[in-house]
C-alpha positions in Angstrom: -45.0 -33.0 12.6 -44.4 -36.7 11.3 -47.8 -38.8 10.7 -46.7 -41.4 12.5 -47.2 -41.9 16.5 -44.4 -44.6 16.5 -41.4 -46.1 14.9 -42.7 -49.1 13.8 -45.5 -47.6 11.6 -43.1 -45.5 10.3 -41.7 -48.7 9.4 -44.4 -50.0 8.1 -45.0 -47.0 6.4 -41.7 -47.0 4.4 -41.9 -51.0 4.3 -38.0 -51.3 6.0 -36.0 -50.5 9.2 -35.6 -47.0 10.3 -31.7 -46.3 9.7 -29.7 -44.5 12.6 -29.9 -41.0 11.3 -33.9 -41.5 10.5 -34.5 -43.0 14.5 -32.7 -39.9 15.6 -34.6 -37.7 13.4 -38.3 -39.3 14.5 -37.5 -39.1 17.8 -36.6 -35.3 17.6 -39.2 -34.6 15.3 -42.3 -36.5 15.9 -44.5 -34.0 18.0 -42.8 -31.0 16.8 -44.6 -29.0 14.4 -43.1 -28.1 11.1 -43.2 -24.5 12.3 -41.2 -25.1 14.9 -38.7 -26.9 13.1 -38.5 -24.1 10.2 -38.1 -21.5 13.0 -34.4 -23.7 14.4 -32.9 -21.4 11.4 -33.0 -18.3 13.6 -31.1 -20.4 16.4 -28.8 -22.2 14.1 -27.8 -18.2 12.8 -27.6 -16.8 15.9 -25.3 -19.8 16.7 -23.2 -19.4 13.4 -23.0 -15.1 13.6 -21.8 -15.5 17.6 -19.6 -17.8 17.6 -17.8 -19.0 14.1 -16.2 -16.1 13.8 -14.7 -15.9 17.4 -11.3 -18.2 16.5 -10.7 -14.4 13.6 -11.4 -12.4 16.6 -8.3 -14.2 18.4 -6.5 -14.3 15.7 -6.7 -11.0 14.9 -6.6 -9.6 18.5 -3.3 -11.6 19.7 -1.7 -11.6 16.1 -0.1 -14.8 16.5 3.0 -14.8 14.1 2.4 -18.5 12.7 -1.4 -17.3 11.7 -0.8 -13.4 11.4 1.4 -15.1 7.9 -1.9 -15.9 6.2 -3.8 -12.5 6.9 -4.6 -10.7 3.3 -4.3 -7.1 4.6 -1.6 -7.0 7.0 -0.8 -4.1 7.5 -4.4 -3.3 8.3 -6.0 -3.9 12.2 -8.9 -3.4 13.7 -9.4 -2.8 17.8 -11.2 -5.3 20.0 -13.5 -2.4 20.6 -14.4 -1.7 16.7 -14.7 -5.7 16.7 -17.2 -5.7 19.4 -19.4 -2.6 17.6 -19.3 -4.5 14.6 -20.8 -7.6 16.8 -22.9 -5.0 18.1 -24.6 -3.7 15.0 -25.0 -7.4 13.3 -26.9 -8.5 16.1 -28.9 -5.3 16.0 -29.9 -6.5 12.6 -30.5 -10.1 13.4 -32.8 -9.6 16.1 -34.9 -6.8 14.4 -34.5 -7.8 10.6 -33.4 -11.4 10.1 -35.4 -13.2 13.1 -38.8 -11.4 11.9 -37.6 -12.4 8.9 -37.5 -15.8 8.9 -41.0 -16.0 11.8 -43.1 -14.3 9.0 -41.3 -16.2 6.1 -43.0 -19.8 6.9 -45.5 -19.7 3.9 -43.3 -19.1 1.3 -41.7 -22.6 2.7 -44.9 -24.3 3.1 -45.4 -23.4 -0.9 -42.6 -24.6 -2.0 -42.6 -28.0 -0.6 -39.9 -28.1 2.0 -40.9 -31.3 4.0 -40.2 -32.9 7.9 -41.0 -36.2 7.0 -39.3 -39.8 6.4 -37.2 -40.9 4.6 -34.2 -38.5 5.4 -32.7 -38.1 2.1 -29.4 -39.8 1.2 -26.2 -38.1 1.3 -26.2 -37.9 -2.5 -29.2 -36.2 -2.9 -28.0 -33.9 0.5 -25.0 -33.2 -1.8 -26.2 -32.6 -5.0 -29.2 -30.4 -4.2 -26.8 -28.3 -1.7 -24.5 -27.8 -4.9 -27.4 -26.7 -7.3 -28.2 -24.0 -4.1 -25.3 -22.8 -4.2 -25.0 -22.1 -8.1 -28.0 -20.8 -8.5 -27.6 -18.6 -5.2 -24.2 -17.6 -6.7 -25.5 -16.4 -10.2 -28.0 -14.6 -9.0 -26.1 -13.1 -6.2 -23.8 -11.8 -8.7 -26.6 -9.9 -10.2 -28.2 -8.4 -7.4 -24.6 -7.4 -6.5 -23.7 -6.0 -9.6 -27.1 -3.6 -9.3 -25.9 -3.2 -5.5 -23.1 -1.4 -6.8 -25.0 1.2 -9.8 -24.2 4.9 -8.2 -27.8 4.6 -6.6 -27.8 1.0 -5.0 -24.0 2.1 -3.6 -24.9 5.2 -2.2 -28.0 4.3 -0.4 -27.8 0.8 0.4 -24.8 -1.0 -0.2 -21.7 1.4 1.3 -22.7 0.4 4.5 -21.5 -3.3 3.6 -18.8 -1.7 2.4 -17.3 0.1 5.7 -14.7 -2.4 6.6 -12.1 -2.1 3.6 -10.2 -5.1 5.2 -13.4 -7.5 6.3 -13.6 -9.3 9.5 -15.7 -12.7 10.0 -18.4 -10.4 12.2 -18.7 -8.1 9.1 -20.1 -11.0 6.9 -23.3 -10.4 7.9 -23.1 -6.0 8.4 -25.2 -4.8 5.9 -28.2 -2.4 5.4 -31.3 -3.9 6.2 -33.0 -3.4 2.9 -29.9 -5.5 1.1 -30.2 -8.0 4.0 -34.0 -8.2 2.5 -32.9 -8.6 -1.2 -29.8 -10.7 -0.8 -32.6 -12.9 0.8 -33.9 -13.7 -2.7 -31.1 -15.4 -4.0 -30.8 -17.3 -1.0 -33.8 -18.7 -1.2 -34.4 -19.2 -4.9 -33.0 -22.5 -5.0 -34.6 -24.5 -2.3 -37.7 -22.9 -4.5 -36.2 -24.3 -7.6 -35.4 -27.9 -6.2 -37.2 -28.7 -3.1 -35.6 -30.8 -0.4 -36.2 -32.3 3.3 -35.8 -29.8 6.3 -32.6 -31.1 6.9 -31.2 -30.4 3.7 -32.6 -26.5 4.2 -31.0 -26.6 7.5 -27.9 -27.1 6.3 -27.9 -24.6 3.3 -28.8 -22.0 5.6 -26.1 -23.2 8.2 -23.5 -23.5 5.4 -24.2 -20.5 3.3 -23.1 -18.3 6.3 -20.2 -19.9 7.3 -18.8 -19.1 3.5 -19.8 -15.6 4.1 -18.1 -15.3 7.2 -15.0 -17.3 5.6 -14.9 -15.3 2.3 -15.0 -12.3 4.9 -12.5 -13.5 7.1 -9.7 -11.6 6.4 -7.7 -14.8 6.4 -6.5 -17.3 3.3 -5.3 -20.7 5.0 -4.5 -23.1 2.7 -5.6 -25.7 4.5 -8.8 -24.9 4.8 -11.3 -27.6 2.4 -13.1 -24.9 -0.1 -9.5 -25.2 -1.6 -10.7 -27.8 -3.1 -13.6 -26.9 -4.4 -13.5 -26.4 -8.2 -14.3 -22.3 -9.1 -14.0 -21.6 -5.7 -13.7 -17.9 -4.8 -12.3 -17.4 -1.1 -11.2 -15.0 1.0 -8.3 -13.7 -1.0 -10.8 -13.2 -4.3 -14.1 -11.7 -2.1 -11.5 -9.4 0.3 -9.9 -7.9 -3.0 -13.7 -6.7 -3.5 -13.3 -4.7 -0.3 -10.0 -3.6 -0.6 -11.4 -1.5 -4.0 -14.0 -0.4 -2.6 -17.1 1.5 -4.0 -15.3 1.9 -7.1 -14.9 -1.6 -7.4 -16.8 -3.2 -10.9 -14.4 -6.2 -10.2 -15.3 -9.9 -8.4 -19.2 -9.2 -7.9 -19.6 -13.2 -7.6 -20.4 -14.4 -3.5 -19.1 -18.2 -3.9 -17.6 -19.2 -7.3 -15.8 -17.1 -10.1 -17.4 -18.5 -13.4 -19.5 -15.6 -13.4 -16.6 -13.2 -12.8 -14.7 -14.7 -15.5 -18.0 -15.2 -18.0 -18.7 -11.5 -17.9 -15.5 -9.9 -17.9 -15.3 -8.8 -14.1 -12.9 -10.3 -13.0 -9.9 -8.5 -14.5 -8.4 -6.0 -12.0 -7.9 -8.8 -9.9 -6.6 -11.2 -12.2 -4.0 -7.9 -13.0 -3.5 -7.1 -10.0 -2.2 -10.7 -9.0 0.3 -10.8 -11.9 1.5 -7.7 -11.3 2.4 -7.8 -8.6 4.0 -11.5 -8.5 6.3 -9.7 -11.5 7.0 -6.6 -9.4 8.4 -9.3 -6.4 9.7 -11.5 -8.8 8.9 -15.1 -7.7 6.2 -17.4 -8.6 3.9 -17.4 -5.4 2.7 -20.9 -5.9 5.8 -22.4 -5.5 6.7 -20.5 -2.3 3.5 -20.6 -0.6 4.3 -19.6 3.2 1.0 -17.3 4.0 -1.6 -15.4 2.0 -0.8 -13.9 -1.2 -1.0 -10.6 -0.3 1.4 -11.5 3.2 4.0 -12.6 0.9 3.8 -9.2 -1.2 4.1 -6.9 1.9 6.9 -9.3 3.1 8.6 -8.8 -0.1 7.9 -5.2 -0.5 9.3 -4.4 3.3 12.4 -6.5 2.3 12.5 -4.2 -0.7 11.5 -1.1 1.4 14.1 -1.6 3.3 17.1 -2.0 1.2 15.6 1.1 -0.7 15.7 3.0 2.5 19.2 2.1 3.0 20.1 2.9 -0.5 18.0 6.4 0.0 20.2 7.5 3.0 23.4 6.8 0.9 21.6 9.2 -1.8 20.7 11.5 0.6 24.4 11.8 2.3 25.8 11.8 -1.2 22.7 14.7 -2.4 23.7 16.4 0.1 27.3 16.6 -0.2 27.4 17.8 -3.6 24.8 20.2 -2.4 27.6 21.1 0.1 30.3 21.5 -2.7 27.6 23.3 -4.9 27.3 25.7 -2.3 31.2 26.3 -1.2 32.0 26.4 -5.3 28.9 29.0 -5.6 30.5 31.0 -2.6 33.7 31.0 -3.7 32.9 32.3 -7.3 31.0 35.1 -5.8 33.4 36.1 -3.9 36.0 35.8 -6.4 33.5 38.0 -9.3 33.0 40.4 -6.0 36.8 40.8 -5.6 37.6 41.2 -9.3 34.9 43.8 -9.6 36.2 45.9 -6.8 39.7 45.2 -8.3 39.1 46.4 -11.5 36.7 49.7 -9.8 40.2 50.3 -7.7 41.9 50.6 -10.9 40.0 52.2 -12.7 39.5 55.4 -10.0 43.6 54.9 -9.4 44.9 53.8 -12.8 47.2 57.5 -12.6 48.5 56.5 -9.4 49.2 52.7 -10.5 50.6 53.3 -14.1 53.0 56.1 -12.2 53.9 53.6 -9.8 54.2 50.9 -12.3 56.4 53.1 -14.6 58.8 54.2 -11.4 59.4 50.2 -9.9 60.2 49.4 -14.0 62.7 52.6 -14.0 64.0 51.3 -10.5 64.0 47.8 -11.7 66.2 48.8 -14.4 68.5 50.7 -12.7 68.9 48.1 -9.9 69.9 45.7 -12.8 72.7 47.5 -13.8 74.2 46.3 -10.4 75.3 42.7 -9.7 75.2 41.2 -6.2 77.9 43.1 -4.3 75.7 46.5 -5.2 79.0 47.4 -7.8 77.5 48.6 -11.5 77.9 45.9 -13.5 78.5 48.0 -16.8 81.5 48.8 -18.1 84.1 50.8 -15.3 85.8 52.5 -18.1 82.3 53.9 -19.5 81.4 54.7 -15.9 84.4 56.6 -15.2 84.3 58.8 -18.3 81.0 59.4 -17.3 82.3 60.7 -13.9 84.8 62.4 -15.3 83.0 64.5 -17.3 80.3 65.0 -14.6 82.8 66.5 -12.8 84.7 68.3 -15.3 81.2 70.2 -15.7 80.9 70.3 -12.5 84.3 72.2 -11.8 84.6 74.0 -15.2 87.7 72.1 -16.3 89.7 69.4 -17.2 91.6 67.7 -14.9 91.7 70.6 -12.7 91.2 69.6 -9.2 91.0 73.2 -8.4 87.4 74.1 -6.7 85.3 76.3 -7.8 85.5 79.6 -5.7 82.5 80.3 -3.1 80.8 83.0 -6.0 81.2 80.7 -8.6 79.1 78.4 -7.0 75.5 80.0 -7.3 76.4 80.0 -10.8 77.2 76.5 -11.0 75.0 74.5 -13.7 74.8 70.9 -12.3 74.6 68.7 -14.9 72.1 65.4 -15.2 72.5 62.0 -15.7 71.2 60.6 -18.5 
């Protein structure tokens, strides 16, 4: 509550005229308590967790083509209805963990010397004391995160942050209660460290959660201003901190990366990155159209699908020569399964054969000493001699044509050719 009843003693008080911002501010301000005022955090949050994240609900839900380009993961979705439990659980822990929270957390404000009054600071000082919050938030986040993931702090308090491996804005918040009271240490360590005007709280609170719910978006746009914040994480650096997993020692840091990069933790990533821009081959910069991680997949299914197209050809060609594998195979068994019964035949009829062999040469021979007419084609004179003896045996004489007599002829020695 301001000490003063009216504007003009505050103007008295601070020995000028009450600027725009200031008039607004007594008139809000002047017979509400400090309290009261501290307490707008739990409606500004409630604001921020409802309805921030409502434009990455859409996006996600109707996957518009010229914003589903700048989405991290993908090939990864999530239902309206899983969208809606996650909603579900995060208020769940607002209204039973972080709205006790800040009722009972008053003193520790009071003690630090967070104040209500005039003068409002100037932007400036807004600025620079909003800056020193967030360093000293982000190095000591990275800390308590670090011991979030030891085997103990994973397994009983932090996998629960850690069940959406492709965050959505809702899930900036979906946590287990107890690191929802520790990562509240960090938060408020520096408004303890440099104390500032209501306002100036206000709007740490107010802005520290919509950078949670952006670096948990699932989303990089580039036009979106932490671009241009020097040592800026993002979405693209916290979601690869997801992506990992529990296993994950790798970008630990909430906000910026100097710590990532101090201590050594920020190598998979780093790794990951140029890996994969070498395994696409083309400098992402210079052909930014969508998140780094859009422009992979878009590459890899361009890749996936020539390399489908060349698989079939391998496939048709595998399984041709599988085909001609197969048909050679068959043929030489049956071929060695011939052969063997061939040479089993001969062998059990190699009397038979070699008798028949010996009797087509014999006939082969004799059948050559006749030319095409079927007349002998040795020599006639040698052929008749031959007769003529035969049957000069044959009779008993020499040129007798005289037969032999009918008792003669049981007697008769016939003669063979040879």
């Amino acid at each position: 509550m301001l000490p003063y009843s009216t504007i003009g003693e505050a103007e008295s008080a601070l020995n000028r005229t009450l600027t725009f911002p200031e008039t607004l501010w007594f008139n809000y301000s002047a017979n509400k308590s400090d309290y009261f005022l501290y307490c707008h955090n739990i409606l500004f949050l409630f604001v921020i967790f409802s309805l921030i994240p409502i434009p990455l609900v859409v996006a996600e839900v109707l996957r518009a083509a010229n914003v589903e380009r700048y989405k991290i993961q993908p090939k990864v979705r999530l239902s309206f209805s899983e969208i809606i439990t996650c909603y579900k659980t995060v208020m769940k822990m607002f209204f039973f963990v972080v709205g006790p929270l800040q009722l009972v957390s008053y003193p520790s404000v009071q003690l630090i010397g967070i104040r209500t009054g005039l003068p409002l600071p100037s932007g400036w000082e807004m600025l620079i004391q909003l800056a020193v919050y967030f360093i000293v938030e982000d190095y000591t986040n990275y800390w308590v995160h670090r011991f979030l993931h030891c085997k103990w702090g994973y397994e009983k308090i932090h996998k629960v942050h850690h069940e959406y491996t492709a965050p959505i804005g809702f899930a900036a918040p979906y946590a287990h209660w107890a690191e929802i009271l520790i990562l509240g240490i960090p938060s408020f360590l520096g408004p303890a460290m440099v104390p500032g005007h209501m306002i100036t709280f206000w709007s740490w609170i107010a802005l520290r959660q919509i950078e949670a719910i952006e670096t948990h978006s699932g989303y990089d746009f580039p036009w979106s201003p932490t671009k241009y914040i020097p040592f800026y994480g993002g979405a693209e650096y916290h979601d690869y901190h997801h992506y990992v997993g529990g296993q994950s020692q790798s970008n630990f840091a909430s906000v910026f990366t100097y710590c990532d990069y101090i201590y050594g933790t920020d190598k998979g990533f780093r790794y990951q990155k140029k890996l994969l821009a070498k395994i696409i081959g083309f400098d992402w910069k210079k052909f930014h159209s969508g998140s780094f991680m859009y422009s992979i997949s878009r590459k890899l299914d361009e890749g996936l699908n020539t390399f489908k197209m060349q698989k079939i050809g391998q496939t048709f060609l595998c399984l041709r020569d599988e085909k001609i594998s197969r048909a050679q195979t068959t043929f030489l068994f049956w071929k060695q399964r011939c052969k063997v019964r061939w040479d089993a035949f001969v062998e059990s009829h190699s009397s038979l054969l070699i008798r028949s062999v010996q009797a087509h040469r014999r006939r082969d021979k004799i059948m050559s000493l006749k030319d095409e007419n079927g007349v002998w084609a040795s020599d006639q004179a040698g052929i008749s001699s031959l007769l003529e003896k035969h049957f000069a045996t044959l009779y008993n004489c020499h040129g007798s044509s005289a037969p032999p007599t009918s008792c003669q002829w049981d007697d008769l020695e016939i003669p063979t050719l040879s």
